[in-house]
VEXFISE-154519 format. One line per field, with one value per atom (N, C-alpha, C): residue number from 1; residue in one letter; atom name; x negated, y negated, z. Coordinates in steps of 0.02 Angstrom, whole numbers. Layout:
// residues N
nr	[NUM/...] $
rest	[a/...] $
atom	[CA/...] $
u	[X/...] $
v	[Y/...] $
w	[Z/...] $
// end
This chain:
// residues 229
nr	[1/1/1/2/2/2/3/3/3/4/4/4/5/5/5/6/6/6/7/7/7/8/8/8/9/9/9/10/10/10/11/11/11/12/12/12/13/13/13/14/14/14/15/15/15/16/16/16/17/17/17/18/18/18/19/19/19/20/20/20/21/21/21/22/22/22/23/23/23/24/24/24/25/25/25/26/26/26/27/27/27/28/28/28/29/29/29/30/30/30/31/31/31/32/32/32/33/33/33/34/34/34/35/35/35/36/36/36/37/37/37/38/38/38/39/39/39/40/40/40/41/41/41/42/42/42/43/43/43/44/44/44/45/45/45/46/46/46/47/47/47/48/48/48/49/49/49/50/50/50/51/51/51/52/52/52/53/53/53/54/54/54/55/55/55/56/56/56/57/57/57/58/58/58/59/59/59/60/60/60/61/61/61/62/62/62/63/63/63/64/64/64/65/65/65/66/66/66/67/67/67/68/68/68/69/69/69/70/70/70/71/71/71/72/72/72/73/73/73/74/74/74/75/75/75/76/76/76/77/77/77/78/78/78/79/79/79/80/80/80/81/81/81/82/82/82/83/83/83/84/84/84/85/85/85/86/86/86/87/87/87/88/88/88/89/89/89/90/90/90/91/91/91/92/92/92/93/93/93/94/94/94/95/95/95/96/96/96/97/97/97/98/98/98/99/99/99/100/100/100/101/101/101/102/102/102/103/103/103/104/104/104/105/105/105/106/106/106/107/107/107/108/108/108/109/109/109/110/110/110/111/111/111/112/112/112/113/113/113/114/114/114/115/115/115/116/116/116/117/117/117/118/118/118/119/119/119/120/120/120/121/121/121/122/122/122/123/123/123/124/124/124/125/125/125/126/126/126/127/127/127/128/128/128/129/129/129/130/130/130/131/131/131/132/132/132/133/133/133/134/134/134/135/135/135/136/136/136/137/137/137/138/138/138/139/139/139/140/140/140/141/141/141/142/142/142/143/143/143/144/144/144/145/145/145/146/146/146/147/147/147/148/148/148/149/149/149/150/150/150/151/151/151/152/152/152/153/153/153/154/154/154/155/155/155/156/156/156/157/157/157/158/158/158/159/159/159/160/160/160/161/161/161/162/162/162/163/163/163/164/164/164/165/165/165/166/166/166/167/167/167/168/168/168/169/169/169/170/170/170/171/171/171/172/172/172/173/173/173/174/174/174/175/175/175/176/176/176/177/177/177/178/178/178/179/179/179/180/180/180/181/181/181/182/182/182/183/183/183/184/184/184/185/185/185/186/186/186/187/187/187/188/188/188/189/189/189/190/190/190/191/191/191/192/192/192/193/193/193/194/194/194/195/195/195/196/196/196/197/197/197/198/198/198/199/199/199/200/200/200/201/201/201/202/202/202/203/203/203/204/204/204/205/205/205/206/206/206/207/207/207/208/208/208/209/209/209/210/210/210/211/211/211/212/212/212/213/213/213/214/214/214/215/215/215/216/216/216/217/217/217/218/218/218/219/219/219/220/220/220/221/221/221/222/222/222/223/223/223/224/224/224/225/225/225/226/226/226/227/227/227/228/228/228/229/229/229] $
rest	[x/x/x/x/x/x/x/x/x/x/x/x/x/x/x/x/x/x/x/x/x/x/x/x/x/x/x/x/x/x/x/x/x/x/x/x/x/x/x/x/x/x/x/x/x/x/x/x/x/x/x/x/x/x/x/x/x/x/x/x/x/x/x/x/x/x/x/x/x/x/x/x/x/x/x/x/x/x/x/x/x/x/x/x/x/x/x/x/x/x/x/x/x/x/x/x/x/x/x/x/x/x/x/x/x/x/x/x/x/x/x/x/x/x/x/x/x/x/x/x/x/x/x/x/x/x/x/x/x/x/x/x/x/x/x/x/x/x/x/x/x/x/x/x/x/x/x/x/x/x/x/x/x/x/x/x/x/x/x/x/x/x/x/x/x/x/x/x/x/x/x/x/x/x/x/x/x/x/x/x/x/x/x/x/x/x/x/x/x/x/x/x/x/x/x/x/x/x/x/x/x/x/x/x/x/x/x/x/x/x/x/x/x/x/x/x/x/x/x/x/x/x/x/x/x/x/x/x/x/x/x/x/x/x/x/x/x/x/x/x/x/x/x/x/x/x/x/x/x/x/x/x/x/x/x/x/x/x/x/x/x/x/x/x/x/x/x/x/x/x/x/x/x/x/x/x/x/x/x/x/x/x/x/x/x/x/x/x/x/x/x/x/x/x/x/x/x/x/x/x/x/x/x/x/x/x/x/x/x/x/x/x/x/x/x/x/x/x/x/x/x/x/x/x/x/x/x/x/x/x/x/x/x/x/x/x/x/x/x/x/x/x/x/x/x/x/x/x/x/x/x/x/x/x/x/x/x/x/x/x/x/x/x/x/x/x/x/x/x/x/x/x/x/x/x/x/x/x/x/x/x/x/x/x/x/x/x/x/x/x/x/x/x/x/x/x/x/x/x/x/x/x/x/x/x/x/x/x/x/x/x/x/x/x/x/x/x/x/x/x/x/x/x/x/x/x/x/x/x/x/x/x/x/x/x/x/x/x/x/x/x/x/x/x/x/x/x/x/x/x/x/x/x/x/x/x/x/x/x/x/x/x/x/x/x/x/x/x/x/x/x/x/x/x/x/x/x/x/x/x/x/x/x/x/x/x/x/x/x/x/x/x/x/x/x/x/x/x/x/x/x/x/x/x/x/x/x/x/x/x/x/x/x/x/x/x/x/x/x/x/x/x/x/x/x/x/x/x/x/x/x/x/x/x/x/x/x/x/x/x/x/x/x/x/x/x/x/x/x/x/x/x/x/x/x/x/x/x/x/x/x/x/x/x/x/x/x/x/x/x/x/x/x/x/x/x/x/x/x/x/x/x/x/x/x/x/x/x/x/x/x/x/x/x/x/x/x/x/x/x/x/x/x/x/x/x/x/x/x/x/x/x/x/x/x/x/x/x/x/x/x/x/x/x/x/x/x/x/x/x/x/x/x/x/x/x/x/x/x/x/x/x/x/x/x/x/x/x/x/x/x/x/x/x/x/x/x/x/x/x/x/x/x/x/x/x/x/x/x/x/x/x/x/x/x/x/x/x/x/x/x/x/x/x/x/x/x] $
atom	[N/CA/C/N/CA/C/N/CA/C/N/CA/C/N/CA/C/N/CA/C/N/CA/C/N/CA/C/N/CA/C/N/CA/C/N/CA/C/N/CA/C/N/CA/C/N/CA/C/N/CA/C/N/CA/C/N/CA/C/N/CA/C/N/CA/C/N/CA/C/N/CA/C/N/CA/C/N/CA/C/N/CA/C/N/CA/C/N/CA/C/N/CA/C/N/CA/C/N/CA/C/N/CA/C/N/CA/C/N/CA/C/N/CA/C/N/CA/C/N/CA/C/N/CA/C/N/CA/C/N/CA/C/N/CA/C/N/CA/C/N/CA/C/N/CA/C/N/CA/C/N/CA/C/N/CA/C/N/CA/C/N/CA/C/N/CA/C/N/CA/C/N/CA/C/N/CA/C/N/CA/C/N/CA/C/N/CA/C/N/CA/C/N/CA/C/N/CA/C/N/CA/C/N/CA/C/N/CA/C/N/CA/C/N/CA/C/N/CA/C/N/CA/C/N/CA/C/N/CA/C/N/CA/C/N/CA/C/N/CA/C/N/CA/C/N/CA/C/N/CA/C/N/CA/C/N/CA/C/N/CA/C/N/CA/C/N/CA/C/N/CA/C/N/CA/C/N/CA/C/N/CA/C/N/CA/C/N/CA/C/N/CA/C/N/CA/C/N/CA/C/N/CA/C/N/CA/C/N/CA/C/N/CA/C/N/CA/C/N/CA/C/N/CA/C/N/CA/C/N/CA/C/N/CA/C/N/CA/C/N/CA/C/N/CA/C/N/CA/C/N/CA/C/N/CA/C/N/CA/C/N/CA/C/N/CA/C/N/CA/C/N/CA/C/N/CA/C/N/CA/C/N/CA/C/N/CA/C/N/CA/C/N/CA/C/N/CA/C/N/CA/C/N/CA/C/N/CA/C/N/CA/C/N/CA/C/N/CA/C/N/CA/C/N/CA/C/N/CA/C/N/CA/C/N/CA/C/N/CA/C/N/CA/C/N/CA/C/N/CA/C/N/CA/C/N/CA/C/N/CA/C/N/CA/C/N/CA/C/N/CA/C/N/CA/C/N/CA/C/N/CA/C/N/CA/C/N/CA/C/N/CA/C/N/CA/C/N/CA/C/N/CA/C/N/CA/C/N/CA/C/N/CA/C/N/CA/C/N/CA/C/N/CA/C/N/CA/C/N/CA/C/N/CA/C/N/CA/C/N/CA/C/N/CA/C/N/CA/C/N/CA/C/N/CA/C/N/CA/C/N/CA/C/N/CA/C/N/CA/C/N/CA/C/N/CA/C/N/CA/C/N/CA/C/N/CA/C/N/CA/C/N/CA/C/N/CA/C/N/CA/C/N/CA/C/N/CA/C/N/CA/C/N/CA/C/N/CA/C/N/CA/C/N/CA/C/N/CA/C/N/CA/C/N/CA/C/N/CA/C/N/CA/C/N/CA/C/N/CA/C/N/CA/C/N/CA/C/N/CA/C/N/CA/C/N/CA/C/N/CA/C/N/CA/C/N/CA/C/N/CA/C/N/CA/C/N/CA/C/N/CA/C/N/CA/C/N/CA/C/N/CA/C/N/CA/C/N/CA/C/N/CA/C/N/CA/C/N/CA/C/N/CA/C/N/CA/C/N/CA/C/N/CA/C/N/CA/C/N/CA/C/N/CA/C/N/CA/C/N/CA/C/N/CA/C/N/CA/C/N/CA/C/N/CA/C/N/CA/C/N/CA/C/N/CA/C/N/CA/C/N/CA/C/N/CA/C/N/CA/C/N/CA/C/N/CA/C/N/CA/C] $
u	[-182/-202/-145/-127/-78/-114/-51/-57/-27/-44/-45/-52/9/3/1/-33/-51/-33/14/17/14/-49/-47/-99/-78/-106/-182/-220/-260/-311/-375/-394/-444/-466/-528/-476/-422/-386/-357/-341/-329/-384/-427/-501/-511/-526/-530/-486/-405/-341/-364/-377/-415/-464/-516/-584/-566/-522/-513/-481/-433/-375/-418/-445/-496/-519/-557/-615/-562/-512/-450/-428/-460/-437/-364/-338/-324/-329/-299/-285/-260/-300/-259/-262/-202/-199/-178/-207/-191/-164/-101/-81/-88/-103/-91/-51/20/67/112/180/257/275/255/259/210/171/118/124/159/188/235/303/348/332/287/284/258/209/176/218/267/304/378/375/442/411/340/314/317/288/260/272/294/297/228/230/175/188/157/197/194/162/190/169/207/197/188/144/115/111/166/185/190/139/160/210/249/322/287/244/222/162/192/157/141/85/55/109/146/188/286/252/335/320/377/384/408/443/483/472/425/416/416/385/378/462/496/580/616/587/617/586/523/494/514/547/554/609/666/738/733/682/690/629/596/590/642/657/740/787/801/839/803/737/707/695/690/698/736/763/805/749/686/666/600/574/487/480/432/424/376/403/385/357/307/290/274/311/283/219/176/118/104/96/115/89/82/61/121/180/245/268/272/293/368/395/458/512/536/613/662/668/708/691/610/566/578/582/567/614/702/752/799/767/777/721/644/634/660/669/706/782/806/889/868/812/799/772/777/755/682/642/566/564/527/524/477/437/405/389/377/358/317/241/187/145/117/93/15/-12/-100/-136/-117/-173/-184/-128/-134/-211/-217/-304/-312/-353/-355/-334/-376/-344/-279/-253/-185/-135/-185/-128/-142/-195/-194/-155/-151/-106/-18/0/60/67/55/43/23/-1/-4/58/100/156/216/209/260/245/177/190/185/206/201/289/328/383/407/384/382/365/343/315/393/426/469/532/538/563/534/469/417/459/482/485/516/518/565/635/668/715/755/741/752/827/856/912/947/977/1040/1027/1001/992/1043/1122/1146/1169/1174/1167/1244/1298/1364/1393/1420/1454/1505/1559/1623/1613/1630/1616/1544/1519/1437/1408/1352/1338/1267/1214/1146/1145/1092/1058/984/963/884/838/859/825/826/881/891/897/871/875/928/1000/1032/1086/1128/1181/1238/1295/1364/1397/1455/1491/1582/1612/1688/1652/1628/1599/1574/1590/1541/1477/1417/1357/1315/1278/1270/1186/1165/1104/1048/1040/978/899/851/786/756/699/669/666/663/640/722/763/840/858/847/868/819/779/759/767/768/831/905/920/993/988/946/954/937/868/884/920/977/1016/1070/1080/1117/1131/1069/1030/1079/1088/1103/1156/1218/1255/1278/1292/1276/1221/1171/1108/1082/1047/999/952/927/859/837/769/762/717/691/648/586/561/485/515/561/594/606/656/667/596/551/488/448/483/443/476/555/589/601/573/607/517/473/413/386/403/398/330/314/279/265/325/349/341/345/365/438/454/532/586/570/603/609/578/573/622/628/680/741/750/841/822/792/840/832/807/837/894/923/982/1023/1023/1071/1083/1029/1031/1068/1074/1116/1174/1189/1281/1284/1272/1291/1301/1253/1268/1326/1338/1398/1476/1448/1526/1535/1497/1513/1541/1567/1585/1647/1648/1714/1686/1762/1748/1741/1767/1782/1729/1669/1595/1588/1585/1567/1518/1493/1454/1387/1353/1284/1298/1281/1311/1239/1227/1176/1179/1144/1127/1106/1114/1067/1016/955/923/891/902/898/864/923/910/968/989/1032/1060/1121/1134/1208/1210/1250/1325/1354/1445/1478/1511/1565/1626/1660/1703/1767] $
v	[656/597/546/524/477/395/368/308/258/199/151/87/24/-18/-85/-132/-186/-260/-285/-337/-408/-425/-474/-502/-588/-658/-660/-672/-687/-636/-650/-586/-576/-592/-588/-528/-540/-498/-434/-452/-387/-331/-363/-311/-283/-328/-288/-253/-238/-177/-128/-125/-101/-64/-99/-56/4/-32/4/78/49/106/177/128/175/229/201/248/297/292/337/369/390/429/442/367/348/315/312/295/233/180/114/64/25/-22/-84/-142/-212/-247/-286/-334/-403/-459/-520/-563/-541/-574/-532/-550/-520/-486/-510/-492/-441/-452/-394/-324/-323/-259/-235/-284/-246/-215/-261/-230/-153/-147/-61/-19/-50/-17/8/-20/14/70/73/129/182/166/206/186/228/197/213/197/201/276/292/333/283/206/167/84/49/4/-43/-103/-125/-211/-260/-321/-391/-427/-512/-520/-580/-631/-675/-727/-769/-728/-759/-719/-789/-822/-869/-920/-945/-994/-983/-911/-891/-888/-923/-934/-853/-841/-764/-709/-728/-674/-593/-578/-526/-494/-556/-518/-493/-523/-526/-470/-438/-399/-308/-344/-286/-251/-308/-287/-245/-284/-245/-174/-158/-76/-46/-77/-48/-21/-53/-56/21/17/80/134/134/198/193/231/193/261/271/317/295/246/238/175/224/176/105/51/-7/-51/-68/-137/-213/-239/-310/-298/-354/-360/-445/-498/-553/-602/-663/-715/-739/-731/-753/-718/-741/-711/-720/-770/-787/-729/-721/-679/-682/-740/-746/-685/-696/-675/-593/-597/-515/-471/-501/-479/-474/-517/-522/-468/-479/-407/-312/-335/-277/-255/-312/-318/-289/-315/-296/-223/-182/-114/-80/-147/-102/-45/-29/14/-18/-52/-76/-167/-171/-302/-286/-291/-322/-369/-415/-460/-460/-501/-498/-502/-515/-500/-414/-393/-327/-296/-248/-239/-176/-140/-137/-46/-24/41/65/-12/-9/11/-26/-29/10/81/137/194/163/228/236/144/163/180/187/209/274/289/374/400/355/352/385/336/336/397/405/468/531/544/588/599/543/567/573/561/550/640/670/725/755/754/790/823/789/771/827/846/884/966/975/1041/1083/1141/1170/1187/1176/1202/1288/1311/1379/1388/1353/1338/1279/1275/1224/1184/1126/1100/1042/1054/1000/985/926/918/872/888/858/833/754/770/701/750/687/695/641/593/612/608/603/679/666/729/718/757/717/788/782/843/831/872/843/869/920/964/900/874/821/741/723/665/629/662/631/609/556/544/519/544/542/537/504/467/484/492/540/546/556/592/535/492/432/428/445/446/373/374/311/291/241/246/208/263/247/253/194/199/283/283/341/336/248/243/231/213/196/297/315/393/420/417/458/437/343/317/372/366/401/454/510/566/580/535/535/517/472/436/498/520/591/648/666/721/716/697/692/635/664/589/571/499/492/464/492/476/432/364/310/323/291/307/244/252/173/166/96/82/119/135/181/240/276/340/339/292/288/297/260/283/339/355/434/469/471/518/516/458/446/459/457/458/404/344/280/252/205/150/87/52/-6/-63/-127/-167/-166/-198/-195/-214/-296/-334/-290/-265/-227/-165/-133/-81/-95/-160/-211/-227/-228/-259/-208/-126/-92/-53/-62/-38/-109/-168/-186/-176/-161/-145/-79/-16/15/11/-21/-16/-56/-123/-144/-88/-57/7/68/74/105/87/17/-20/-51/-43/-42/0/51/107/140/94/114/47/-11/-78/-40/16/30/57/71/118/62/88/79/122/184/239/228/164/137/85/105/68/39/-40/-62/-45/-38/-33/-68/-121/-192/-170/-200/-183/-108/-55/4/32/0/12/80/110/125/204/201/261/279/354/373/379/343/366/426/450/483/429/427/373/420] $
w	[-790/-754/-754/-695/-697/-731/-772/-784/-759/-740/-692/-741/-755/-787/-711/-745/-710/-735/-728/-765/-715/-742/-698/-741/-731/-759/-772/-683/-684/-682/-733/-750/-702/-674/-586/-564/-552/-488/-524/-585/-650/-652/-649/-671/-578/-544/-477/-463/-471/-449/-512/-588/-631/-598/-590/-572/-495/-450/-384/-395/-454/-459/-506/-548/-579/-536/-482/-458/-404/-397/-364/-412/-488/-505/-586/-572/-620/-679/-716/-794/-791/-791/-785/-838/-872/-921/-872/-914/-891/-939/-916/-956/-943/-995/-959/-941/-987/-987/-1010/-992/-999/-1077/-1121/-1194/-1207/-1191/-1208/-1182/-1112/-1071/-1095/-1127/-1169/-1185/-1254/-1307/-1314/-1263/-1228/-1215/-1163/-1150/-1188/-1210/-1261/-1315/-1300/-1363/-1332/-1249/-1202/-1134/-1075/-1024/-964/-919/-903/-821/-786/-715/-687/-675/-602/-639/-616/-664/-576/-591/-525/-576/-532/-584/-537/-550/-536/-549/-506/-525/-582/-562/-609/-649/-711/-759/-826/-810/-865/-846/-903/-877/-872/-875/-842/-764/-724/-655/-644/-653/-644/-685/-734/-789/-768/-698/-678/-647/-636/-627/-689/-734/-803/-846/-835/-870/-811/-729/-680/-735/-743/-768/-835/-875/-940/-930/-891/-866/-830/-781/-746/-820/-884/-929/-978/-977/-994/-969/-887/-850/-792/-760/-683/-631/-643/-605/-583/-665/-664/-603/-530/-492/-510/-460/-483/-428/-429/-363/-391/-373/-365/-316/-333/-305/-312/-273/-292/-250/-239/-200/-131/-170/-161/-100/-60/19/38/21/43/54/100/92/35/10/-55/-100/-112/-152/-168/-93/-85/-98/-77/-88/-161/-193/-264/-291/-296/-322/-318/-250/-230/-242/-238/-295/-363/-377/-458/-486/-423/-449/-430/-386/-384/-315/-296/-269/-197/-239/-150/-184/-131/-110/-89/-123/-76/-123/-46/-56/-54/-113/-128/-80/-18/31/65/37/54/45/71/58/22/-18/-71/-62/2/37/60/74/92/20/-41/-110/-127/-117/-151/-112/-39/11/-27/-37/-46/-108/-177/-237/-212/-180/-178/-150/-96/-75/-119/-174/-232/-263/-287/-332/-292/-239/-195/-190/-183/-187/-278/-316/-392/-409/-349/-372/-361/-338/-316/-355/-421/-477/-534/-520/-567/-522/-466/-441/-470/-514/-535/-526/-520/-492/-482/-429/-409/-381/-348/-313/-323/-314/-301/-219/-217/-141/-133/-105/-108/-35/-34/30/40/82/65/133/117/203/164/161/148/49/49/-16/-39/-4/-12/-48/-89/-116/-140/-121/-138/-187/-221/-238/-245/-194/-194/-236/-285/-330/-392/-403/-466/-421/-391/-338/-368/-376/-379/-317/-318/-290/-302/-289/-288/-242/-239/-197/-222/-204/-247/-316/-313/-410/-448/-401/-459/-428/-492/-468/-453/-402/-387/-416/-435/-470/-430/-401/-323/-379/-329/-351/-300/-306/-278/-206/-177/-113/-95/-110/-91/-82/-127/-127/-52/-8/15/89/76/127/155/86/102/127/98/136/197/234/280/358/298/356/345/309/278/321/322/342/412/458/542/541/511/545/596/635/705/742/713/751/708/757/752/723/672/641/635/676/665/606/615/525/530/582/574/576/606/590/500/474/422/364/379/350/356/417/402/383/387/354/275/265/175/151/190/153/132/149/146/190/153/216/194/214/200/252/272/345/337/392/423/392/361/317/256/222/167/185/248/255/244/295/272/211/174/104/66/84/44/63/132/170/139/123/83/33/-32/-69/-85/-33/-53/-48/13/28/-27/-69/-121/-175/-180/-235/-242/-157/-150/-148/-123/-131/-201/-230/-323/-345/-320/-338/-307/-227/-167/-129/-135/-120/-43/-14/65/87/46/85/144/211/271/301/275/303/350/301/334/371/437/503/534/554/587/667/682/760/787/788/826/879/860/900/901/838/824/771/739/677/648/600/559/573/551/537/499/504/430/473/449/487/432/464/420/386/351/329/333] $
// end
């Protein structure tokens, strides 16, 4: 049974994502605050950890508690779930390693589709490995058996949803993929804004590594695709 941590403040809205997630099947813990999730989590981690920004009277507690799981796994998917709408908001959690931005009005079918989302590509990781699946063009080197990626040999440290981005801007270079292409090809289902800031989020990751990565090319009006360099 998958486990599912919840950390969030107020306990009305704790117990209702609790009780929902429950009856879908999972194993769910609640936290109320940032210290108390550590402290869990450094014994034990959880399969999807689902986290407020404000947390009691930390304003950001939930960026601060994203980083120190980012610091314990670079794999265990992560959502903010939050009041906080702003673009700032959204691009900083997503700088910080989670995997999906949504906001509490989301409805409650919607927050169990994309959590099934995640551990659906989370499954992919569990496959044995029979072969060698690498997928290479240039510099570039995925291996989708170990979702890893490399770039001249320095491996680059993609979340699950940045990794499936890549491959399928990968997969066909040349060709336009726009952001609902991109969601269907990465297995995603995200809104739009949420696609650009994880297409920034990677070229930042690659040009950490080669100040010259140019590969992910915008298409105005399109939306993205993979150049050769």
């Amino acid at each position: 049974m998958k486990q599912i941590a919840i950390v969030e403040d107020e306990t009305a809205i704790r117990e209702n994502y609790t009780e929902m997630l429950t009856k879908q099947g999972y194993q769910v813990q609640g936290y109320a605050d940032r210290q108390s999730a550590e402290l869990a989590f450094k014994q034990q981690l959880p399969d999807l950890a689902i986290v407020d920004i404000g947390l009691g009277d930390e304003i950001d507690g939930g960026f601060t508690l994203c980083q120190t799981l980012r610091s314990l796994s670079k794999t265990l998917p992560i959502i903010f779930l939050t009041a906080r709408d702003s673009e700032i908001d959204t691009v900083c959690g997503l700088r910080m390693g989670a995997d999906d931005y949504l906001t509490k009005d989301i409805s409650l079918p919607h927050l169990a589709a994309r959590i099934a989302a995640l551990f659906r590509r989370m499954a992919a990781l569990e496959v044995p490995v029979v072969a060698q699946n690498i997928l290479t063009r240039g510099p570039l080197k995925i291996d989708t058996n170990r979702m890893q990626v490399s770039w001249h040999d320095h491996a680059i440290d993609l979340t699950i949803t940045e990794f499936w981005m890549v491959h399928a801007l990968a997969q066909r270079p040349g060709h336009v993929k726009s952001r609902n292409d991109l969601m269907t090809d990465a297995k995603i289902y995200v809104d739009d804004s949420t696609i650009t800031s994880h297409v920034k989020r990677i070229r930042k990751k690659f040009i950490k590594v080669d100040a010259d990565f140019n590969c992910v090319d915008t298409v105005y009006g399109m939306g993205y695709r993979w150049e050769h360099s």
